[in-house]
Structures are given as C-alpha cells and as structure tokens.
C-alpha positions in Angstrom: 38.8 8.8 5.9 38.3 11.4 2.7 38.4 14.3 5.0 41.9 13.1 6.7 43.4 13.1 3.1 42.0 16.3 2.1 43.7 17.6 5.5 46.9 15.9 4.5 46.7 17.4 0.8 46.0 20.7 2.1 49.1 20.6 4.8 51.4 19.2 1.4 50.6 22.4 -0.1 50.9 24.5 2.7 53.3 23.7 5.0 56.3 26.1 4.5 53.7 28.5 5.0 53.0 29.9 8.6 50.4 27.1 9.8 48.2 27.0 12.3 45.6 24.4 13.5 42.8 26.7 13.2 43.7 27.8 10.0 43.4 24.6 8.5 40.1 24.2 10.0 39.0 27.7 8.5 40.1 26.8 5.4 38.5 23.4 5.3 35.6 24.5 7.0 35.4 22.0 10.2 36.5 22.4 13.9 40.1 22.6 14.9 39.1 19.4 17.1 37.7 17.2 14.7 40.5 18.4 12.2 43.2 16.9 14.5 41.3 13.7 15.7 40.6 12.9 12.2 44.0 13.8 10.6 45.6 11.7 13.8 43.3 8.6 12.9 44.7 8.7 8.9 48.2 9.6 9.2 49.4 8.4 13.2 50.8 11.6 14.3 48.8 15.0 15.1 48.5 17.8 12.4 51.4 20.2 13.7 54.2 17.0 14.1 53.1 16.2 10.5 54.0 19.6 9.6 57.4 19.8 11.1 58.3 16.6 9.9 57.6 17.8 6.0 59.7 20.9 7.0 62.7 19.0 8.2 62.2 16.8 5.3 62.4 19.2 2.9 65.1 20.9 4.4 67.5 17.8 4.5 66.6 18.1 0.5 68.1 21.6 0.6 70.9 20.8 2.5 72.0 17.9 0.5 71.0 19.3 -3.5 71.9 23.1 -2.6 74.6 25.3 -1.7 72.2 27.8 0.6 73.1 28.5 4.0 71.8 26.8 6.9 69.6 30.2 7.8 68.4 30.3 4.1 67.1 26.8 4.5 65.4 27.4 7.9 63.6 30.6 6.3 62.9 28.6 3.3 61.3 25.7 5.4 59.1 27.9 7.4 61.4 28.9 10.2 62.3 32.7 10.9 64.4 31.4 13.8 67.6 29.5 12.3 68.8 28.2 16.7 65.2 26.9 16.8 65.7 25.5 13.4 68.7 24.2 14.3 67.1 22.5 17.6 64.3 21.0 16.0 66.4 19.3 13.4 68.4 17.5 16.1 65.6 16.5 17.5 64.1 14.9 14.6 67.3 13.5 12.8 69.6 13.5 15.9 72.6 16.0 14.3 72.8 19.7 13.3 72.1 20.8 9.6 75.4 21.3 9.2 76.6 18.0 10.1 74.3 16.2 8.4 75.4 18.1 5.3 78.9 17.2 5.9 78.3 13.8 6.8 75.5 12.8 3.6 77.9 15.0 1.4 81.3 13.4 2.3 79.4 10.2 1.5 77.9 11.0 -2.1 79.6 9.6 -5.0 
C-alpha cells in the first residue's frame, strides 16, 4: 500500500513531463510490472490512464482560468500533438477544448 502512494506522489510531480512506465520504475527502483499491479491495486486504474487523466485535468484548469491557446495548453499538459490532444480530451470529457471553454465560460458568473 506505501509503495502505490509513493508511485502516485511521484506521477503528481511528474506527469506533464514525458512519462513512461519504465521510468517510473527506474526511478523508484522496482519492476515496471510490479509498479503497475501495485499502482492499479491503490488507485483502480493503470499508471499511464492515471496520467492522462491528471493531464486533461489540468488542462480543463487552463482552459477555464487562462487565456492560452488550445495548442499552448496541449504543450503545457504534456502533449507535442495538439489533434491528439484534442482527441483524447473528447474522449475523456466528451467535447473539444474549445467547446468546453465556450460552454464552462459562457456559464461563469
């Protein structure tokens, strides 16, 4: 259980950074393997979903407290790739960046 969090801390502080599974293991000094199975056991999802999920997290912060394009924010959150960007955020919050801004914005007092 203290090694998933440690995992989890180390992803917190890393993950606008390019990321890989073995990586992480390097750095923590265990097997890619037992890194996933144990970070999946703590947290639900596997290593790499966690990751994307803090990147479109913090992204939907950008969009909504900055003025930054949508590529700034993709290269921001880890993405050199603003079409992938923009795909993955649909898949995780089911619109573009750029409609989500103009739908949370609109919205705001």
């Amino acid at each position: 259980f203290c090694m998933g969090i440690r995992i989890k801390e180390y992803i917190d502080a890393h993950y606008l950074e390019d990321l890989k599974l073995s990586a992480i293991a390097d750095a923590l000094h265990i097997n890619p393997y037992y890194l996933s199975h144990t970070f999946k056991s703590v947290a639900g999802i596997s290593p790499m979903a966690y990751i994307i999920r803090r990147r479109i997290d913090e992204a939907q912060n950008l969009l909504l407290t900055t003025d930054m394009t949508i590529t700034a924010i993709a290269m921001e959150c880890g993405y050199h790739n603003s079409n992938y960007f923009q795909s993955v955020f649909k898949g995780i919050v089911g619109m573009t960046p750029g409609r989500y801004r103009r739908t949370w914005k609109q919205d705001a007092p």
